[in-house]
C-alpha positions as CSV (number, residue, x, y, z in Angstrom):
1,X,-32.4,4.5,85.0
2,X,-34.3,7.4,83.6
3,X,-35.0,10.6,85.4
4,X,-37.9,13.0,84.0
5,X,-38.3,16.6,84.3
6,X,-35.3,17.9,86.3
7,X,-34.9,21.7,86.0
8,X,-31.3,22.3,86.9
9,X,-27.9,20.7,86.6
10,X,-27.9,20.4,90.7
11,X,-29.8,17.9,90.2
12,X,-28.1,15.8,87.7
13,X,-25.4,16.4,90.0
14,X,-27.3,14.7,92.7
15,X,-29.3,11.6,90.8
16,X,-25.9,9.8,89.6
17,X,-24.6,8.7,92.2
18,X,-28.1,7.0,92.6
19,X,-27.6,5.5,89.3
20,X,-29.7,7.9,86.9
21,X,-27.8,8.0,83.3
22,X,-30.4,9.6,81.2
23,X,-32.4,12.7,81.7
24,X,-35.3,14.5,80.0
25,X,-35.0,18.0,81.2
26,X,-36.2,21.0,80.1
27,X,-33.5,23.1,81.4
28,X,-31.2,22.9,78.5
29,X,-33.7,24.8,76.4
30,X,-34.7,27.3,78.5
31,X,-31.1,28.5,80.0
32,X,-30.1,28.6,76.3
33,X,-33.1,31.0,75.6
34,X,-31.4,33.3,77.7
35,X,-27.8,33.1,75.8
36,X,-25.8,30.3,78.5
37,X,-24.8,27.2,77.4
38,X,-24.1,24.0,79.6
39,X,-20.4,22.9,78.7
40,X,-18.3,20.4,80.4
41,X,-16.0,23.7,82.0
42,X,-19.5,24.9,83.0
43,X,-21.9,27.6,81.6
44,X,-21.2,30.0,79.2
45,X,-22.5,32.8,78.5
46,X,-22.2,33.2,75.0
47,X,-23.3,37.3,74.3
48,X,-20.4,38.2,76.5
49,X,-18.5,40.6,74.1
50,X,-15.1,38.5,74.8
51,X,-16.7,35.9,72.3
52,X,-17.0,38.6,69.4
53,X,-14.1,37.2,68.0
54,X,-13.5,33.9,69.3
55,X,-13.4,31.2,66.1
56,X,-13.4,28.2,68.2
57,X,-16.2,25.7,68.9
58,X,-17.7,25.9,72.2
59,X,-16.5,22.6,72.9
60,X,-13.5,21.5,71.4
61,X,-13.8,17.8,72.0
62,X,-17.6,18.1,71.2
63,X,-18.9,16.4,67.7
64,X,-22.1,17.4,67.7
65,X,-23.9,19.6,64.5
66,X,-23.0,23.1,66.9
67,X,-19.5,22.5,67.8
68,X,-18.8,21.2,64.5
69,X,-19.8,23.6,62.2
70,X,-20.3,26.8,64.2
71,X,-18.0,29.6,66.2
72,X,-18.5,31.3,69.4
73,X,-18.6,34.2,67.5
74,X,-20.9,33.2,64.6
75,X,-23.5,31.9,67.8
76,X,-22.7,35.3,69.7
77,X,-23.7,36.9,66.4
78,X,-26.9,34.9,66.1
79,X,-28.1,35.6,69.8
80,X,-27.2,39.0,69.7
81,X,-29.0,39.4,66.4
82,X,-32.5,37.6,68.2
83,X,-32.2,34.8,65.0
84,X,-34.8,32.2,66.9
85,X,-32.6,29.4,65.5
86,X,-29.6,30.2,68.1
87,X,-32.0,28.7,71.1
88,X,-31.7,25.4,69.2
89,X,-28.0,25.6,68.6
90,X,-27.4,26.3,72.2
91,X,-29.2,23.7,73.6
């Protein structure tokens, strides 16, 4: 089951246990526009200045292109710095 246009992870939270398995959500985008990313340990907010030096990925057990080739640092770097490509890497 398919679940369009949720804005929030509330309400993923809510539509699984009614069966939904795949969203199409804006939110992801938008929240990472603003420097958070959704993780499984929750959001994080990655121009916090404790991620200036921190080398790992921000999901260790994540394989995607971000958490595979990229640091919390070298993505604090890129928000910090306004690069427009960091929205994409968040999200």
């Amino acid at each position: 089951n398919h679940l369009l246009g949720i804005a929030d992870v509330q309400s993923i939270d809510r539509a699984v246990p009614w069966g939904v398995d795949t969203f199409d959500s804006c939110y992801p985008t938008r929240v990472a526009r603003h420097g958070e990313v959704l993780t499984r340990q929750g959001t994080l907010r990655i121009g916090k200045k404790v991620f200036e030096k921190d080398l790992r990925p921000i999901d260790e057990e994540c394989t995607c292109f971000t958490c595979r080739t990229h640091s919390r640092a070298y993505l604090r770097h890129l928000y910090k710095a306004s690069e427009p490509v960091v929205s994409s890497l968040l999200s």
